[in-house]
N, C-alpha and C positions, 0 to 999 in steps of 0.2 A: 531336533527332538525336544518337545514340550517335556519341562519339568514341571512338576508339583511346589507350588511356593510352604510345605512341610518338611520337605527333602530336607537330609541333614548332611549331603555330600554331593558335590557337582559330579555329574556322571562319566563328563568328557575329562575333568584335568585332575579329580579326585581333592580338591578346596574341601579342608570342612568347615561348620559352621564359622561365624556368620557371611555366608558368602554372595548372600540375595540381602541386599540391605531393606530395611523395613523401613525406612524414612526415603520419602521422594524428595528429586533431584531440584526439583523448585518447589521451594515455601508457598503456602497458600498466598500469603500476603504478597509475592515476586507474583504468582499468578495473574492476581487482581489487579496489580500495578498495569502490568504487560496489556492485559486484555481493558483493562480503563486506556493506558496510552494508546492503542490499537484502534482504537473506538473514536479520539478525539483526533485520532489522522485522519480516518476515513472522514468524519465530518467535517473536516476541514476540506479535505479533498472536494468533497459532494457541494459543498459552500462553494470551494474554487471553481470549481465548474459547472454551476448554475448559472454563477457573473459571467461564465465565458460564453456559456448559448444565450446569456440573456444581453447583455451588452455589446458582445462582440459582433465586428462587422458581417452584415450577410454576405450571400453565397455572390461574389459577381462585382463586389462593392470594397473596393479598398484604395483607392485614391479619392481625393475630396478636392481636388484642384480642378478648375474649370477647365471644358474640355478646347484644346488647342481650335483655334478656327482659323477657316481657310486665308491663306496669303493674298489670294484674288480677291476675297468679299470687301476688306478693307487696306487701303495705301497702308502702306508702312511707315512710319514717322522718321 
């Protein structure tokens, strides 16, 4: 049940004032922190993973060793 933030008694436990606190649970400044470090993961991440499609091995390709060749083409030493 929606109360009214003028209510001067909770309706369910009978609390009287002040029982709806007027100060929020995070500081503007906690906010801004949170949402600037939030900001600098994601670009970090978005960084991480630009090097990973840009750099990283294509689709098929992940050995770099020359390919074995046959035992009949040449003697064996």
């Amino acid at each position: 049940m929606p109360v009214g933030t003028d209510a001067t008694m909770c309706p369910s436990c009978g609390v009287e004032e002040p029982w709806i606190p007027d100060e929020p649970t995070l500081t503007p400044r906690i906010m801004r922190l949170l949402v600037a470090g939030s900001g600098l993961v994601l670009l970090g991440l978005l960084l991480f993973m630009s090097g990973v499609l840009m750099f990283g091995s294509p689709d098929g390709e992940h050995d770099h060793r020359p390919p074995e060749m046959d035992s009949k083409a040449r003697p064996s030493r």
